[in-house]
Every structure is written in structure tokens, then in C-alpha cells.
C-alpha positions in Angstrom: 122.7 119.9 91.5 121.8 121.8 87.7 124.3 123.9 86.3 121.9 126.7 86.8 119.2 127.1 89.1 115.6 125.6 88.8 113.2 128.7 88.7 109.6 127.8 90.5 106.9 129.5 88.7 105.2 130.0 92.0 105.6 130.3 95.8 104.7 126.3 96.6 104.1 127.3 100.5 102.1 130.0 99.2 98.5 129.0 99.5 97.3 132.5 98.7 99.5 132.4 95.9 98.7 128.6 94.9 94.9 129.8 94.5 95.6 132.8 92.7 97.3 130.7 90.2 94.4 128.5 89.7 91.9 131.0 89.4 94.1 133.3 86.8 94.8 129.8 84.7 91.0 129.0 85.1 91.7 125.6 86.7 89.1 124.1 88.8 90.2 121.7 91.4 89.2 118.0 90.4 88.4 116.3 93.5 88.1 113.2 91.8 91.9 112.8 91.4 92.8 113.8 95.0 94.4 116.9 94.7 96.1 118.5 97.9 99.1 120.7 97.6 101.7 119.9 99.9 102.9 124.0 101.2 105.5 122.8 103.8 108.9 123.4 102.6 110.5 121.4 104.9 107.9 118.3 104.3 108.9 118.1 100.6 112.8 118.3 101.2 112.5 115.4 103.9 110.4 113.6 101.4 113.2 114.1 98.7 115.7 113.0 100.8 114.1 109.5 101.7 114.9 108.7 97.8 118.4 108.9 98.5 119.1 109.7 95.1 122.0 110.9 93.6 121.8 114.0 90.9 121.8 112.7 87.3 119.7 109.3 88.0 116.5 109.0 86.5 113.6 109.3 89.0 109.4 109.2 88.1 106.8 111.2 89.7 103.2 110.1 89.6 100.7 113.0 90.1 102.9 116.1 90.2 99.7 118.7 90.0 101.4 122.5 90.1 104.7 120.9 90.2 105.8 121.6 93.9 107.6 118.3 94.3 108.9 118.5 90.6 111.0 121.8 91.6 112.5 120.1 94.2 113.6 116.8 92.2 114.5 119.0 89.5 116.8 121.7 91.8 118.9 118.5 93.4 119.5 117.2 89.7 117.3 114.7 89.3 116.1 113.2 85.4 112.7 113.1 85.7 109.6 111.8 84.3 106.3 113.2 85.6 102.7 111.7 85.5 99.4 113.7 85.3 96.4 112.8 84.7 94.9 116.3 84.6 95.0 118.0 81.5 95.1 121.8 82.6 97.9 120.8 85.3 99.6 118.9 82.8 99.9 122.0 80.3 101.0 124.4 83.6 104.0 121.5 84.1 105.1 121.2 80.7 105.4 125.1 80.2 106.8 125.4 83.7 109.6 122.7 83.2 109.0 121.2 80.1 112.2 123.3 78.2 114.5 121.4 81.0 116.8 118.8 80.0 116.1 115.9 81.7 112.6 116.4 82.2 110.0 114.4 80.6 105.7 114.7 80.8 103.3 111.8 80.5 100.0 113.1 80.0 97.2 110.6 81.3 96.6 107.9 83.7 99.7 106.5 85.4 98.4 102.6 85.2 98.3 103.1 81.0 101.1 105.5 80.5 104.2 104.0 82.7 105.1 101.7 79.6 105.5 104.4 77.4 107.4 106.2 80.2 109.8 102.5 80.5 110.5 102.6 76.7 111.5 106.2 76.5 113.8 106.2 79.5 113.9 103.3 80.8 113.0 101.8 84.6 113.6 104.6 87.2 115.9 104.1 89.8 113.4 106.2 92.3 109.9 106.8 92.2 107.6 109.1 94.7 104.3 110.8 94.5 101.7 112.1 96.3 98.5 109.1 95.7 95.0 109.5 96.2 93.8 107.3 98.3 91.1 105.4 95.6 94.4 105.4 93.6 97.6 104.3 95.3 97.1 100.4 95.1 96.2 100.5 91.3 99.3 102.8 90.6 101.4 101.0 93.3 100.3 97.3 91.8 101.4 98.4 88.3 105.0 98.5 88.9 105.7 95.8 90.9 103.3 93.8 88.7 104.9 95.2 85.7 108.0 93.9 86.5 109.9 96.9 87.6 111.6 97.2 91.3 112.3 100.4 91.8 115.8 100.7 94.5 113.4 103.0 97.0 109.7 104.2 96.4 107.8 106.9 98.8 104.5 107.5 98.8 102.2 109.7 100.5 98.8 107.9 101.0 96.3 108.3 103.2 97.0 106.9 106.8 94.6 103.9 106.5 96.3 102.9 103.5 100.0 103.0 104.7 98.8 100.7 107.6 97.7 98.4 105.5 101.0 98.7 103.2 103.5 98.3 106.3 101.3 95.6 108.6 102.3 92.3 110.1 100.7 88.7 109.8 98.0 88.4 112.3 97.0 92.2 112.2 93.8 93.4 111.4 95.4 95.9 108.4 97.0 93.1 107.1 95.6 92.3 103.5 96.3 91.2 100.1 97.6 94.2 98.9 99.5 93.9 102.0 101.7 90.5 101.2 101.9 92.3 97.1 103.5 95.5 98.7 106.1 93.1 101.3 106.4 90.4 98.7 108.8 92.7 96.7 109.6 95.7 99.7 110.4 96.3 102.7 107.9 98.7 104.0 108.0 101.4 106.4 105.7 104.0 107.4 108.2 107.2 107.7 106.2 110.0 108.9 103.0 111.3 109.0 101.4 114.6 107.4 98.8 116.6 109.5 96.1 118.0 107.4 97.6 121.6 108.0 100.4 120.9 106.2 98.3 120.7 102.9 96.2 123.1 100.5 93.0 122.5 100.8 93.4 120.7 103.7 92.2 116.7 103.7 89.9 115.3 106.7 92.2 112.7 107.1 95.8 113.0 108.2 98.7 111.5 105.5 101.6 109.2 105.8 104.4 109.2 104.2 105.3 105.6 103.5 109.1 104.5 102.4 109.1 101.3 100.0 112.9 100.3 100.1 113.5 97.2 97.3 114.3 93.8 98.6 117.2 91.8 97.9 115.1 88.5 98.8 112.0 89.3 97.0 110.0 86.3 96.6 109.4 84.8 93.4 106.5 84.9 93.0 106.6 88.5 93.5 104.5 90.9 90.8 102.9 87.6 89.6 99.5 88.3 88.5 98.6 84.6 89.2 100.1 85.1 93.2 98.0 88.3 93.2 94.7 86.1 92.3 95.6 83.5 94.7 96.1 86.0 97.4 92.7 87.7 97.2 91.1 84.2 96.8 93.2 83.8 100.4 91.9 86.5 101.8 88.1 86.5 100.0 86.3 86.2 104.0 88.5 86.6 106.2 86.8 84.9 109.1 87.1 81.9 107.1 89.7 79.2 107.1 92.1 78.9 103.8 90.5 75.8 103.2 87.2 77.1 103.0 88.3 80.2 100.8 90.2 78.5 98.6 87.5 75.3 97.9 84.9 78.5 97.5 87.7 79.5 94.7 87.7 75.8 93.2 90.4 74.1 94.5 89.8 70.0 95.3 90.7 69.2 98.5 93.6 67.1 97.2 95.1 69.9 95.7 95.0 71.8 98.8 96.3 68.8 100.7 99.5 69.0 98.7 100.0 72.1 98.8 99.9 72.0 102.4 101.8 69.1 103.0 104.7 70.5 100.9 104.5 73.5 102.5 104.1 72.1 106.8 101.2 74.6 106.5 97.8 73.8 107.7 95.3 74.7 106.0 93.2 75.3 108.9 94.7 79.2 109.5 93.2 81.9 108.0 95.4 83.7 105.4 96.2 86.8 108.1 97.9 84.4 110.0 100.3 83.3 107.1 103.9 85.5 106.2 104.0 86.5 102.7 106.6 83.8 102.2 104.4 81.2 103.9 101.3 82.2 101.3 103.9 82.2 98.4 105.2 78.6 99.5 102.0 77.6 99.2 100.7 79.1 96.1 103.9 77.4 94.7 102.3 74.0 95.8 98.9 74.5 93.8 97.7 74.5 90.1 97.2 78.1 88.9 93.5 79.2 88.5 92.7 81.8 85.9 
């Protein structure tokens, strides 16, 4: 915990008080960037607490918007380096917490600011943030495709999305973005967040999903080549690997090695395949650009 305690500069369950802030700051909510403040207490400090971080280490937060999450990062001791892409919530974070040791603001998009972020401070132990939804693979791909593993990771994403993060071979949420997410975590869907818990409230109901590092990460894992190959894999997904893949310009004798060095036929579609069992194969085939 800090020396001294973390002063919020606002009642964060207070959605009366959370608008009356925006409208004396003259900010207008951006509804491109998915902005729903999380006003349940209890919600943030379970949240915190699935980092399992211990005070002093060095923690990022992508998308921290009045800075409701931020406060409690900051009050259990955290170091912490905050994304946002907004520029009037950016300038009510910074005057709110910028003074605090510790605490560093990256103004801009997450996917072109994180290595800016890396050099400064270097990889985080813990990262966590509250995604919107046409954001969280793009943010999520750039760290484990820029090379970082993170020990633990949560995310709150819309439900849909964590399904897709967390699902097994032969589901119908399993995906490419899938076997990227489980080729370098072990995901878990922790809890969900009814829309009431949020100001404004969403349509859709949230999940709060807990990316935990693993210590057999493939190797392939946060290649960008793997990451072609995988959407190639799943391009149609009522189509064969064979037929995806040839429609991706592989010969048919490079797919029969592949598949004989694998004992994988290439007669399965890619849903039906582990992320191990698509990475033994992409292992067995020349990389397309």
C-alpha cells in the first residue's frame, strides 16, 4: 500500500456525480471508444484482485477513462502506466494522478503507444483494462504479438468476445483469435458484469475474462507468420484445411508433408484442430507472406 493515501477526485460509484463531472469539464462521451464506467465498488476490487499483484510491481492499464480503476491500482501500491486514447480524459487523469510517483500517462492509441510504454518502464508484470468490444483483439494481439507475456492479464470484453477468448476445439466460438489468445494463455472467463453495474449502461452484458501466462507456450506463439496461417486455417470454416489452405496457395505436396509430419489429416476443418495441433502443423509448411 502508498505511504499516504490515494485521494479519488470523484465518487466512482457515483453516477450522478460521474455526469456532473463530465458536464462541468465539458467532456462529451465518445461512443466510438466504448466508454462505460464501471460504478460497483466491489466489481473493481474483485477485478484488482484477479492480478494478484503485489504493491511496488509495475502494472499497465489500457483505457482508464475518469480513472476509476486507476485509484484502485494506485491505493494497493501498484506502478502504473495508463493508456488513453481520449484527449480530454487523458488531461482529467494526468491532473488527477499524474503528480504520483509511480504513475505514468500514455496519451493515444494503445496498439502505437505500448512501445514507448516498454522502453520507459519496461514489460509490466500485470496488465488489465476495460476493452471495447471493436477494440480488445487489436489491443490484446499487440502484446502477445509484440513479444511481451504478461504473468496475468484481465480484461473486461464484451460477453461474445470472452467466449470466443476461452472456447475449445470443435466449438462454434472457437476462432483464430481463439488459438492466438491459448497459444500463449491459459484462458478463463471469471465473471460476468450485468449491464447495471455500468454508467451508461451497455445492451450487452460484460465478462470479465482472466489471461493467466503459460509456462508451455507454444512457439510459435505471437508469431505474426502463425497468426497468417491461422486465419488462412480458418478463412471458411465449412471448408476442409485442405481446401483453405490450397485457396491460400499452398501445393498439395506441401500440405502433404505437413500432414504427414504432423499424423494430422488434412481432411478436418481447422475448429477441430488444438492450438498445438495447428502450430505442429504450421511448423511443417513454408511460410506465406
Amino acid at each position: 500500500m502508498p505511504d499516504t493515501p490515494v485521494p479519488a477526485p470523484v465518487d466512482y460509484d457515483s453516477p450522478k456525480e460521474l455526469a456532473a463531472t463530465l458536464d462541468r469539464l465539458g467532456f462529451a462521451m465518445q461512443k466510438r471508444f466504448g466508454q462505460n464506467f464501471l460504478v460497483a465498488g466491489a466489481a473493481r476490487r474483485r477485478i484488482l484482485g484477479l492480478l494478484e499483484a503485489e504493491p511496488g510491481s509495475r502494472a499497465w492499464e489500457v483505457g482508464p477513462g475518469l480513472g476509476a480503476m486507476t485509484w484502485e491500482a494506485l491505493s494497493a501500491g501498484l506502478e502504473l502506466s495508463a493508456f488513453e486514447i481520449d484527449r480530454g480524459f487523458a488531461e482529467f487523469i494526468r491532473e488527477a494522478y499524474g503528480k504520483l510517483p509511480g504513475f505514468g500517462l500514455f496519451e493515444g492509441d494503445f496498439v502505437r503507444t505500448w512501445p514507448q510504454a516498454r522502453e520507459a518502464t519496461g514489460s509490466p508484470g500485470r496488465v488489465f483494462g476495460n476493452l471495447p468490444y471493436n477494440a480488445a483483439g487489436a489491443i490484446i494481439a499487440a502484446i502477445i504479438e509484440g513479444g511481451m507475456r504478461p504473468g496475468r492479464m484481465v480484461f473486461t470484453v464484451q460477453k461474445e468476445a470472452a467466449q470466443r477468448m476461452a472456447a475449445r476445439p470443435g466449438t462454434k466460438n472457437y476462432a483464430a483469435f481463439t488459438v492466438l489468445c491459448q497459444s500463449a494463455y491459459s484462458v478463463k472467463q471469471a465473471f460476468d458484469l450485468p449491464p447495471g453495474v455500468f454508467w451508461p449502461q451497455p445492451r450487452v452484458t460484460s465478462t470479465v475474462v482472466l489471461m493467466t501466462a503459460r509456462p508451455d507456450a507454444l512457439p510459435c506463439a505471437g508469431d505474426l507468420a502463425f497468426t497468417r496461417f491461422t486465419r488462412m486455417a480458418f478463412a471458411a470454416r465449412r471448408k476442409t484445411l485442405r481446401n483453405n489452405l490450397k485457396a491460400a496457395g499452398y501445393s498439395e505436396g506441401e500440405m502433404d508433408a505437413a500432414a504427414s509430419s504432423s499424423s494430422l489429416s488434412l481432411d478436418s476443418r481447422a475448429e477441430a484442430l488444438s492450438p498445438g495441433e495447428l502450430a505442429a502443423l504450421f511448423s511443417g509448411l513454408p511460410t506465406r507472406p
